[in-house]
N, C-alpha and C positions, 0 to 999 in steps of 0.2 A: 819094410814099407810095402814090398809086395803084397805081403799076407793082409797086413791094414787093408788093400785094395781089394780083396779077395773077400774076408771076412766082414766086410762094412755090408757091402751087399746083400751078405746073406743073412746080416743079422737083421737088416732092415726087412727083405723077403720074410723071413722069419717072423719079425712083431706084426707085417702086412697082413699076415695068416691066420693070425690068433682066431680061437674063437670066436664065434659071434657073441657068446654070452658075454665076454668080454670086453669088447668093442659096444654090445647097446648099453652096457652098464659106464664105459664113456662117454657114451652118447647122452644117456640121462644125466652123469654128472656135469657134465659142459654144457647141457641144456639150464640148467638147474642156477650154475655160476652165471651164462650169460643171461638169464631171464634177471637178475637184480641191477646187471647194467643197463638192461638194454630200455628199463620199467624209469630207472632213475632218467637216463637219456631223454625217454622218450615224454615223462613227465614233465619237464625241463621245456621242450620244445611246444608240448601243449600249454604252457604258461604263456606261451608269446607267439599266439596263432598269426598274428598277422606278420610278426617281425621274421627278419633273416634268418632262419636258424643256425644253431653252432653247428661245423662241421664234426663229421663225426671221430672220432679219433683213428689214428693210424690200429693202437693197439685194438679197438673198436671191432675192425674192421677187418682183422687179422683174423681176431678171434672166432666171427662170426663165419669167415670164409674158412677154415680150419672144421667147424662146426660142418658146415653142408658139406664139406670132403668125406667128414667121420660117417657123417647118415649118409651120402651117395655109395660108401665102402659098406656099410649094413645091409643097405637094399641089394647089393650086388653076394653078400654073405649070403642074406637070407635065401635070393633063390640057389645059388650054386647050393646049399643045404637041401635044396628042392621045400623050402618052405613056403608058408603062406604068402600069395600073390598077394593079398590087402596088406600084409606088412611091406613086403617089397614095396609096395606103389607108396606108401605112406611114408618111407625116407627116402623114397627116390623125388616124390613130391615137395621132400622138405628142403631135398638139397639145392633143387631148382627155387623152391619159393624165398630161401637165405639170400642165394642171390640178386634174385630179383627183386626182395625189397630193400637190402642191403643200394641196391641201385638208385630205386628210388627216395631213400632217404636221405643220400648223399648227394643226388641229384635236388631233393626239395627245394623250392624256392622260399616259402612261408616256414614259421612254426609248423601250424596245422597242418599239411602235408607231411611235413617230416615225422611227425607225430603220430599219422596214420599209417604210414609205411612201420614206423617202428612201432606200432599197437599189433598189426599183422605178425609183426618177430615174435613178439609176445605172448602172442594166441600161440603162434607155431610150438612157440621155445616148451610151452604149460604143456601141450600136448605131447611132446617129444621127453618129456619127465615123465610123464603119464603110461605112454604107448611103449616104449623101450625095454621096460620091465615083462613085456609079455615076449616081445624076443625067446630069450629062454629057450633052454633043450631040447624044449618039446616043440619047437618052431618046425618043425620036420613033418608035414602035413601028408598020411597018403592020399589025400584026395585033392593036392595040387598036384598039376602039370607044369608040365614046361610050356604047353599052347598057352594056357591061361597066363601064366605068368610073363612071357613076355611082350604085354601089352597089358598099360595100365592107363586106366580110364581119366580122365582129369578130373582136377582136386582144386577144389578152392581153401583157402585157409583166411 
């Protein structure tokens, strides 16, 4: 049982580590899976702007906060790789903006509210399909720093 206790840690340590090529190309897949829920969702709710919306689901809401963990742990790859600060900032930005509409969606009072928080998932999610694939090997920028990179400018989505 020791070993169990021993071994768990370091295997978790271990997949925490992986590459980044690995990790944005989880990041695009769960972007990819959550952009058809969150499209279905958020369709749903623009059907009935002025009504109470459905709450969002537990598994919903798992998923999505799972998601801005994956791109908050990319942005933190990318720069300890000393890679591009516009990448850093752009999953560092994503994993704040999940939350925060994530927030306001479940917060909604209207359809149409909810609908808008979860149109912004949306944009995010296309984009994070999009952007993730450029991660990649070659994210190793010599002409990043570490000044530049840690500050990143705000991002609207």
């Amino acid at each position: 049982m020791k070993r169990l206790a021993i071994l768990l840690p370091l295997a978790l340590w271990a997949a925490g580590t992986a590459n980044a090529d690995t990790l944005a190309a989880q990041v695009a897949a769960e972007a990819k899976r959550l952009l058809a829920q969150v499209s279905t969702v958020q369709s749903s709710a623009a059907a009935r702007p002025g009504a109470r919306p459905q709450p969002i689901t537990p598994a919903l809401s798992a998923a999505l906060q799972r998601f801005g963990l994956a791109a908050s742990r990319l942005s933190s790859e990318i720069d300890q790789r000393g890679g591009p600060a516009d990448l850093r900032c752009i999953f560092r930005g994503m994993a704040e903006e999940t939350g925060k509409q994530l927030t306001a969606a479940s917060e909604a009072v209207t359809g149409a509210e909810q609908a808008k928080a979860l149109g912004r998932l949306t944009h995010m999610l296309k984009d994070a399909v999009d952007i993730a694939p450029a991660v990649g090997g070659n994210a190793t920028a010599a002409s990043s720093s570490r000044a530049a990179a840690a500050q990143c400018p705000a991002v609207q989505f």
